[in-house]
C-alpha positions as a Markdown table, in Angstrom:
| # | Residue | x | y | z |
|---|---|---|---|---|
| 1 | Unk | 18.2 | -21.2 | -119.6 |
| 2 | Unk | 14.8 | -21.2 | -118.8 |
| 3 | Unk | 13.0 | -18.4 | -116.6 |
| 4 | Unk | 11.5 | -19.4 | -114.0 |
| 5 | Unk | 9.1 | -17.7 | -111.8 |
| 6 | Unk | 8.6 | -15.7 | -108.0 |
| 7 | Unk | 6.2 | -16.6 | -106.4 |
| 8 | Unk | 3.1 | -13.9 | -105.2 |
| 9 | Unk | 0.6 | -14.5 | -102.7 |
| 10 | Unk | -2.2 | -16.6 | -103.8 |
| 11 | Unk | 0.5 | -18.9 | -106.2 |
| 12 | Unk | 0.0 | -22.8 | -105.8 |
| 13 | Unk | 2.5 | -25.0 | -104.3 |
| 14 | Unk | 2.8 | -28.7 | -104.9 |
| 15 | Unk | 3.8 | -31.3 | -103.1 |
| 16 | Unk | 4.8 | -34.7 | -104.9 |
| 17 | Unk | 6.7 | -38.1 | -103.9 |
| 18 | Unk | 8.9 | -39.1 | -106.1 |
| 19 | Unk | 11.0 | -41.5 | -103.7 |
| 20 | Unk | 10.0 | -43.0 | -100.4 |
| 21 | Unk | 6.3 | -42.7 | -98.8 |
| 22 | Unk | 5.1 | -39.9 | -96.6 |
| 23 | Unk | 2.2 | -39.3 | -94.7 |
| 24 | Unk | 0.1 | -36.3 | -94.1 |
| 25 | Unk | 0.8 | -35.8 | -90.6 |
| 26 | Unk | 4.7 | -35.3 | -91.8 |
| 27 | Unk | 3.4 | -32.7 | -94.4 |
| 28 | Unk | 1.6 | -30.4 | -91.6 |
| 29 | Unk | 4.6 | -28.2 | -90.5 |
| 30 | Unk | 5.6 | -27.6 | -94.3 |
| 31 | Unk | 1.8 | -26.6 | -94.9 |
| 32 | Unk | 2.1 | -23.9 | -92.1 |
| 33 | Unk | 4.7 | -22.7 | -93.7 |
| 34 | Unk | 3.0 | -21.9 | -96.7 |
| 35 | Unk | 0.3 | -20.5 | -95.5 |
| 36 | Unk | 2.6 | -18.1 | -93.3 |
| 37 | Unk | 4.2 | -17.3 | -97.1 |
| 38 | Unk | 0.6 | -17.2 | -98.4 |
| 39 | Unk | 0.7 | -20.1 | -100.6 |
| 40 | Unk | -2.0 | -22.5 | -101.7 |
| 41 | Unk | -1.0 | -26.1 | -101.9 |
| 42 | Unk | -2.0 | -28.7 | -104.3 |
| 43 | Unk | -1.5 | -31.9 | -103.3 |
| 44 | Unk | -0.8 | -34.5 | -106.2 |
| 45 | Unk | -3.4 | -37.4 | -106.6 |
| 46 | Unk | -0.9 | -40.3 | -104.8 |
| 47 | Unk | 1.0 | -38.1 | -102.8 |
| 48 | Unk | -0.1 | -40.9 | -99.9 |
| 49 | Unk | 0.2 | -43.9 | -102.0 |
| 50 | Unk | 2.2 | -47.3 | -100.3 |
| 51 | Unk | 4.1 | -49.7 | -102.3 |
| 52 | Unk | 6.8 | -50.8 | -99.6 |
| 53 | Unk | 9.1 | -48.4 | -99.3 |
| 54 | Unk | 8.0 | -46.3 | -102.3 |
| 55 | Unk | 5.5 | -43.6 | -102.3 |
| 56 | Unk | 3.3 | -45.8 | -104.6 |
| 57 | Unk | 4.3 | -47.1 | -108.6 |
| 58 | Unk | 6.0 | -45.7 | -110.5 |
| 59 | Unk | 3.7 | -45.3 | -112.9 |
| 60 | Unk | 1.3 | -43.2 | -109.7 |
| 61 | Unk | 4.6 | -41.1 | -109.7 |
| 62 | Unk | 5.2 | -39.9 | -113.3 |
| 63 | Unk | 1.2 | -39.1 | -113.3 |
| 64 | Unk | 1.8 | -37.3 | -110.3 |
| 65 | Unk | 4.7 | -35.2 | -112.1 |
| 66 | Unk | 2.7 | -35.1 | -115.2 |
| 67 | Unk | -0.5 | -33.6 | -113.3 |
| 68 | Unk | 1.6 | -31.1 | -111.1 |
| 69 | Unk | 3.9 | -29.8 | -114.0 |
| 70 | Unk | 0.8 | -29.4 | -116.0 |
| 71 | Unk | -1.2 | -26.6 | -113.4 |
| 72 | Unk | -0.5 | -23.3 | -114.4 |
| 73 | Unk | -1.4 | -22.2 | -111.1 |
| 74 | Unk | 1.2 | -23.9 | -109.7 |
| 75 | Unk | 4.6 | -22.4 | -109.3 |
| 76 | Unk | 7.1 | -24.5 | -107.1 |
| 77 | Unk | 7.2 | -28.2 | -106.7 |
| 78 | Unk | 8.6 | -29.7 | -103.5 |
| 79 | Unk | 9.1 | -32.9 | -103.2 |
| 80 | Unk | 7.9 | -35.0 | -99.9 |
| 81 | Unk | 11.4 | -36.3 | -99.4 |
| 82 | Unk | 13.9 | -37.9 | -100.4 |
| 83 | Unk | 15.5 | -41.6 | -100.0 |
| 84 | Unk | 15.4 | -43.6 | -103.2 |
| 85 | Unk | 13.2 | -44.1 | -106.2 |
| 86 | Unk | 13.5 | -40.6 | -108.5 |
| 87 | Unk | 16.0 | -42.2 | -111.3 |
| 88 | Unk | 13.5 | -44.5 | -111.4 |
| 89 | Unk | 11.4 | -41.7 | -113.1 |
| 90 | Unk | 13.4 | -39.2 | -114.7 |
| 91 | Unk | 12.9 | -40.8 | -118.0 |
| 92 | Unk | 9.1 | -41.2 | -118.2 |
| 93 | Unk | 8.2 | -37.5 | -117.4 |
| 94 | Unk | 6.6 | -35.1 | -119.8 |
| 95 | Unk | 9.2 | -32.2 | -119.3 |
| 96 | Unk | 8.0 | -30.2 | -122.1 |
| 97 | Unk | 5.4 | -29.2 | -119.9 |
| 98 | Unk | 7.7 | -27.3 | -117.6 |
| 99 | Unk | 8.5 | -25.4 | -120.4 |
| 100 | Unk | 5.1 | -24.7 | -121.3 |
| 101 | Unk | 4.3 | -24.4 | -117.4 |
| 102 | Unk | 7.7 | -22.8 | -115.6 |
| 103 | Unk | 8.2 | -23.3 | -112.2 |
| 104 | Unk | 10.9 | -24.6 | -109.6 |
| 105 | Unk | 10.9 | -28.2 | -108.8 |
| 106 | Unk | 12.6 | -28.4 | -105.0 |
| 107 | Unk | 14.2 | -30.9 | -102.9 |
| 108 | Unk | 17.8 | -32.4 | -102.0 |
| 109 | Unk | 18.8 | -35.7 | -101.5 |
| 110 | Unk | 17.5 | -38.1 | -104.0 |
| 111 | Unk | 16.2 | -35.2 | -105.8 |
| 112 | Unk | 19.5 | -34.6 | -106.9 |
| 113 | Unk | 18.6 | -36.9 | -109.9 |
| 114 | Unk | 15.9 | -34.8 | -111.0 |
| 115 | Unk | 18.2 | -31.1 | -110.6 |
| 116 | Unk | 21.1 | -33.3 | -112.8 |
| 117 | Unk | 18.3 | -34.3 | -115.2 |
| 118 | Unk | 17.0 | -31.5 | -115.6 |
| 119 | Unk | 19.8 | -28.9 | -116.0 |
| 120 | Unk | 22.0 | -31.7 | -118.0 |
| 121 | Unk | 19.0 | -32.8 | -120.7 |
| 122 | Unk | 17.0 | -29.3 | -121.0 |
| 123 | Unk | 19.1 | -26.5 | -119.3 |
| 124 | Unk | 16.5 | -25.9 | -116.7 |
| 125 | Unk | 17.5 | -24.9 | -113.0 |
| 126 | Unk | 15.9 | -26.1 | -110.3 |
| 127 | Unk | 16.6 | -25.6 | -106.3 |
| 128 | Unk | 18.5 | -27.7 | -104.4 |
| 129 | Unk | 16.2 | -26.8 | -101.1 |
| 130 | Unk | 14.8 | -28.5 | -97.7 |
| 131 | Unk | 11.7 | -30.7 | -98.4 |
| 132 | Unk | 8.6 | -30.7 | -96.6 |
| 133 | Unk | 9.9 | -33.6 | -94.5 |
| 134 | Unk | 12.3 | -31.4 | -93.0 |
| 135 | Unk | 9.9 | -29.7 | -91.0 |
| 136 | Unk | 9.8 | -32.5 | -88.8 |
| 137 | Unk | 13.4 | -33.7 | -88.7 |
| 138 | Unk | 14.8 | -30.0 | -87.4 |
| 139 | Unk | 13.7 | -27.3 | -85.4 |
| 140 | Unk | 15.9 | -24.9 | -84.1 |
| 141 | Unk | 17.1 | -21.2 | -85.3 |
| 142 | Unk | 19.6 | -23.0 | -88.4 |
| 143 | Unk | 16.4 | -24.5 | -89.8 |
| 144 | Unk | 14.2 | -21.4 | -89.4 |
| 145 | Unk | 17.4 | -19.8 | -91.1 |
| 146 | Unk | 17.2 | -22.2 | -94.3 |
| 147 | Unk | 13.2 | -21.6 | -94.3 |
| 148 | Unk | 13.3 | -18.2 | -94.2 |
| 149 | Unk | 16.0 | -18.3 | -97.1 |
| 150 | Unk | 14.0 | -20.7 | -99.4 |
| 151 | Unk | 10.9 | -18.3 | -99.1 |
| 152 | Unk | 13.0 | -15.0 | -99.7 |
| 153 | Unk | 14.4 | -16.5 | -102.7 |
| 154 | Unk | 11.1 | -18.1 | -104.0 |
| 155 | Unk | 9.4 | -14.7 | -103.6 |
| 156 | Unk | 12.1 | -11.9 | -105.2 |
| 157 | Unk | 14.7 | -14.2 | -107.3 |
| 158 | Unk | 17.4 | -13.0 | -105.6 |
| 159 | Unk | 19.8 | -15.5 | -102.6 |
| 160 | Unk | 22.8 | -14.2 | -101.1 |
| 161 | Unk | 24.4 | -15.5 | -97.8 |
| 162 | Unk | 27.5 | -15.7 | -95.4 |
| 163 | Unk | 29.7 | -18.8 | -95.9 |
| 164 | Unk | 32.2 | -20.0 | -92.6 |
| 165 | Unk | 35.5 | -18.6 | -92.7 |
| 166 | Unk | 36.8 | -21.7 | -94.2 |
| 167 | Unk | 35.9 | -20.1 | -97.1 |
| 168 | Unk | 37.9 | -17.0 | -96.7 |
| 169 | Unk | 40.4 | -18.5 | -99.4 |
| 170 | Unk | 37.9 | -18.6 | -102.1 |
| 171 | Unk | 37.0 | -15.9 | -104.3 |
| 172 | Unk | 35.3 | -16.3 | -107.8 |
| 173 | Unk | 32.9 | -14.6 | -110.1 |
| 174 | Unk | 29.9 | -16.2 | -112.1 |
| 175 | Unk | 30.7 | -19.5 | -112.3 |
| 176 | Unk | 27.5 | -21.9 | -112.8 |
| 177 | Unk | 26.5 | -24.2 | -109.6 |
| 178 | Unk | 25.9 | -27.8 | -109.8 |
| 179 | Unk | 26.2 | -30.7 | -107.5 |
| 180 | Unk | 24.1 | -32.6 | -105.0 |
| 181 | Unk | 24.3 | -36.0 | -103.1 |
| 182 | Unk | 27.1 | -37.6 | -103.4 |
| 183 | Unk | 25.7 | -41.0 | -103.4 |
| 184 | Unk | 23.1 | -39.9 | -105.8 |
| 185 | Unk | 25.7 | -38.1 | -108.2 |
| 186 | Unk | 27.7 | -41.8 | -108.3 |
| 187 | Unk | 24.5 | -43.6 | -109.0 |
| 188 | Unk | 24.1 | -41.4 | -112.3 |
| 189 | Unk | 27.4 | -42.1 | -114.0 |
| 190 | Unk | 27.4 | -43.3 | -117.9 |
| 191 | Unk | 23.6 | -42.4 | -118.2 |
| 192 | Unk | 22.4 | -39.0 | -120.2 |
| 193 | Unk | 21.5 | -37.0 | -116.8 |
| 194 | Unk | 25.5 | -36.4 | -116.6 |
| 195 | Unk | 27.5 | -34.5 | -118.7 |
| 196 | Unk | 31.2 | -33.0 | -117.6 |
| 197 | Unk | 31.1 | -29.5 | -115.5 |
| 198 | Unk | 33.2 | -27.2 | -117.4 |
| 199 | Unk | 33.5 | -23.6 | -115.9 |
| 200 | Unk | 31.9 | -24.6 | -112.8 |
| 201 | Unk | 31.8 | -25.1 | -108.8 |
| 202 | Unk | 30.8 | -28.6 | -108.0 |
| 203 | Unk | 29.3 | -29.3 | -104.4 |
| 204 | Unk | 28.3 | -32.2 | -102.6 |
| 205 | Unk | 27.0 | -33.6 | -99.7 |
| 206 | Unk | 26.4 | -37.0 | -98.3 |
| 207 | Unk | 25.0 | -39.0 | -95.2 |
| 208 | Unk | 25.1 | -42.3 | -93.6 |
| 209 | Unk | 28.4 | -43.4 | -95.7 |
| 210 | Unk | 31.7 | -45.8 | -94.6 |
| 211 | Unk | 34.5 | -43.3 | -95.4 |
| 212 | Unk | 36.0 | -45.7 | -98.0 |
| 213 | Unk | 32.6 | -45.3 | -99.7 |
| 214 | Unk | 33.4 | -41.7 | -99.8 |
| 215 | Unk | 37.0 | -42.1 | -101.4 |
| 216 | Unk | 35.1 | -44.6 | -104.1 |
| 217 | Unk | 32.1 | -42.6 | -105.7 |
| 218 | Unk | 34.7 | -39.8 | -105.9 |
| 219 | Unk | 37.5 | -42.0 | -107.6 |
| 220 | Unk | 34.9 | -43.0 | -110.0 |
| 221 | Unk | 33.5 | -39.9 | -110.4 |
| 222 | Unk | 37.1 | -38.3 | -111.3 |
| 223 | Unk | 37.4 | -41.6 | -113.6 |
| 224 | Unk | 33.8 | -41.1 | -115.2 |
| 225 | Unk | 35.0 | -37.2 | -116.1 |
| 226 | Unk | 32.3 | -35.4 | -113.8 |
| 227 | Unk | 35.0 | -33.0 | -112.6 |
| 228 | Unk | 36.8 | -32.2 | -116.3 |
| 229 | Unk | 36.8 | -28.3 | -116.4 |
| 230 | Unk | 35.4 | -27.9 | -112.9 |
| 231 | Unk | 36.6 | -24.7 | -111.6 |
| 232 | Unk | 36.1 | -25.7 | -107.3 |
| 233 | Unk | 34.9 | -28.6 | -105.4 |
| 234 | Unk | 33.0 | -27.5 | -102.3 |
| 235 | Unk | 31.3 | -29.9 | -99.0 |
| 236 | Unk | 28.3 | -29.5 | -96.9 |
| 237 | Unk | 27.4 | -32.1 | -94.5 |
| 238 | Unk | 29.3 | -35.1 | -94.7 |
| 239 | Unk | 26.9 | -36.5 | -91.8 |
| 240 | Unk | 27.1 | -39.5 | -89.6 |
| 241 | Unk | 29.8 | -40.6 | -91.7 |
| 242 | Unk | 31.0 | -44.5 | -90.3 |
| 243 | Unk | 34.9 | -46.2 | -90.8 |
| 244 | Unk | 35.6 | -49.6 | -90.4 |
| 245 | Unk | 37.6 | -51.6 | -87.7 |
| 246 | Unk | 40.3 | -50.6 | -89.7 |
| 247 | Unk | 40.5 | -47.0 | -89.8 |
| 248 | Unk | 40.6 | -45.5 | -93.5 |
| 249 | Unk | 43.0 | -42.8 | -92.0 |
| 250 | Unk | 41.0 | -39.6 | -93.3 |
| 251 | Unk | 37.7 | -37.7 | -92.5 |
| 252 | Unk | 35.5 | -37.5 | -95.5 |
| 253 | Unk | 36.8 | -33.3 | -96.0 |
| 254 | Unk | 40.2 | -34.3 | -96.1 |
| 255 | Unk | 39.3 | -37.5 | -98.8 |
| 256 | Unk | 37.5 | -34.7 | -100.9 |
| 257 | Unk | 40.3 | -31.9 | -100.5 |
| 258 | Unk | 42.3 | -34.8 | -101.3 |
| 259 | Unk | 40.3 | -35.3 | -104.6 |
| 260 | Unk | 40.0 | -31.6 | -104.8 |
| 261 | Unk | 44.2 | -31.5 | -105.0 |
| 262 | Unk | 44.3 | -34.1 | -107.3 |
| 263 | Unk | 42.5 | -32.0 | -110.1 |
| 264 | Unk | 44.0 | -28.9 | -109.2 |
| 265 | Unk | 41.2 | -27.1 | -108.2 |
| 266 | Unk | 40.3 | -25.2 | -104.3 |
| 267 | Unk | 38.2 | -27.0 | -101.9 |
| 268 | Unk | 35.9 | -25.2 | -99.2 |
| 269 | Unk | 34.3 | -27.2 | -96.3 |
| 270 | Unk | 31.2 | -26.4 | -94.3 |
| 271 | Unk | 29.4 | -25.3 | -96.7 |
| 272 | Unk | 25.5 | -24.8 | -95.5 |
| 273 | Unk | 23.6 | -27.6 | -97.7 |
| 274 | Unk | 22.8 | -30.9 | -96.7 |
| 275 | Unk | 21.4 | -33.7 | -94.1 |
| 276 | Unk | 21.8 | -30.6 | -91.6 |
| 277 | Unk | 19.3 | -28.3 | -90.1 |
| 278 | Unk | 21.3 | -25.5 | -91.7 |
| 279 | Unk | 20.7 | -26.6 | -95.2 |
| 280 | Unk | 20.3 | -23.2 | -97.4 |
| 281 | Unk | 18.5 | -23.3 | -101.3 |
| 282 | Unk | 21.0 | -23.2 | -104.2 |
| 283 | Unk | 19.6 | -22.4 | -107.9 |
| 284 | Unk | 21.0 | -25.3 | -109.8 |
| 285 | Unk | 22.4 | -23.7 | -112.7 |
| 286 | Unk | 22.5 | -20.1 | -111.9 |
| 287 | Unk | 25.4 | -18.3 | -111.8 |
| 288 | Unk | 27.1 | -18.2 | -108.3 |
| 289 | Unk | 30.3 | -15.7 | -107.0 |
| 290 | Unk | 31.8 | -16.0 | -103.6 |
| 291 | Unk | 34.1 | -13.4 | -102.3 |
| 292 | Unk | 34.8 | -12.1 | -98.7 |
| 293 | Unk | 32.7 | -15.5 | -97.2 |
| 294 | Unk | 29.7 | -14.7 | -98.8 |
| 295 | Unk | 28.3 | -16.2 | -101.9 |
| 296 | Unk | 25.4 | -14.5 | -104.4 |
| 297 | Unk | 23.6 | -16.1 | -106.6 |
| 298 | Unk | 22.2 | -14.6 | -110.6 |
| 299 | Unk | 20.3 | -16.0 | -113.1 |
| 300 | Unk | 22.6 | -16.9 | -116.4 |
């Protein structure tokens, strides 16, 4: 699996869109940030472009990847934020030139594409991380948390962190990490950014869903094989989750624990990643143990 890089003082960070449009006066508060971590930022030619929703063509997008992965200077890309329009992409990039040009692509949501892309098709990790967006959708002592987290990570390689006791049960050792948006994770199935998860812990998270919604993109994910070999289904934020006049009857945990069951493998709730102000990094692909409600991450 590839290496990837820390980051020093003086290292470039870029900032892309590969989904909806952002503006600059959302990107402030994730600028600060850098510059308290000591990081330049590049930002790519159309980061402001409009095309409707979209944060311009598609074509502006891959040219943006293209430009960005090509920069040896640069180290991490974040991207803006999520909401739709990354699949849209995937294909089209020049990805060789991450290999040529290591460096952590970031995000969550939508970005989940991109992290099952990228560890599925070339076996290269990526962080499943806030997005510079986030800086002005939370701000309270979780969120600083998560910040704080992201930069310790992106600066020594090395993520551990305390897990809610619901976890308490679990205990494992190096078992590779994958998962993402639940939504996101559905949209994928039958194309060549999936592939089954033998020998690992699966997450997800998901927000604005109708609970029956829930219980279908995880019936078809069970259908489509995503779970074959998995070793332990885990949820963040299942967030502003919606039923119908007629109850479904469960709360999205207990549809996934009841998914969870049905495979035979544990299921851990409350995990920190998500549509939530306490959403901590993950290392796609690295190895991950838990034991004693605390989980550790290591490169493969």
């Amino acid at each position: 699996m590839l290496n990837l890089p820390k980051l020093n003082s003086g290292d470039s960070v870029g900032i892309l869109a590969p989904a909806r449009k952002v503006s600059l006066v959302e990107m402030q508060g994730f600028a600060q940030w850098c510059e308290k971590n000591k990081w330049d930022i590049i930002f790519a030619p159309n980061l402001f472009a409009d095309n409707n929703q979209f944060a311009g063509t598609d074509e502006q997008k891959i040219q943006d990847f293209n430009t960005l992965l090509s920069n040896p200077k640069i180290k991490a890309i974040f991207c803006a934020r999520g909401g739709y329009g990354s699949a849209r992409i995937i294909d089209n990039i020049n990805w060789n030139l991450l290999k040529e040009n290591p460096k952590w692509i970031c995000g969550y949501s939508d970005i989940t594409a991109i992290h099952q892309h990228l560890l599925n098709r070339f076996e290269i990790p990526s962080l499943h991380c806030l997005m510079p967006l986030s800086f002005v959708q939370y701000n309270n002592q979780e969120f600083i948390s998560s910040t704080e987290l992201t930069a310790q990570f992106l600066k020594t390689g090395e993520l551990s962190y305390s897990l809610p006791d619901s976890f308490s049960h679990i205990d494992c050792n190096n078992l590779q990490i994958n998962g993402g948006n639940l939504s996101v994770l559905y949209s994928l199935l039958g194309s060549d950014s999936m592939k089954s998860n033998q020998n690992r812990i699966i997450f997800i998270e998901d927000l604005d869903e109708y609970l029956y919604h829930i219980d279908r993109m995880l019936n078809s994910l069970k259908r489509g094989q995503f779970f074959q070999g998995a070793k332990m289904l885990i949820s963040g934020g299942l967030t502003e989750m919606h039923d119908n006049t007629i109850p479904f009857g469960k709360t999205a945990e207990e549809i996934v624990h009841e998914y969870a069951q049905s495979i035979h493998i544990p299921y851990a709730s409350n995990f920190p990643v998500g549509h939530i102000a306490k959403n901590f990094p993950i290392p796609i692909g690295w190895l991950a143990s838990i034991k004693q409600n605390r989980i550790t991450f290591a490169q493969p």
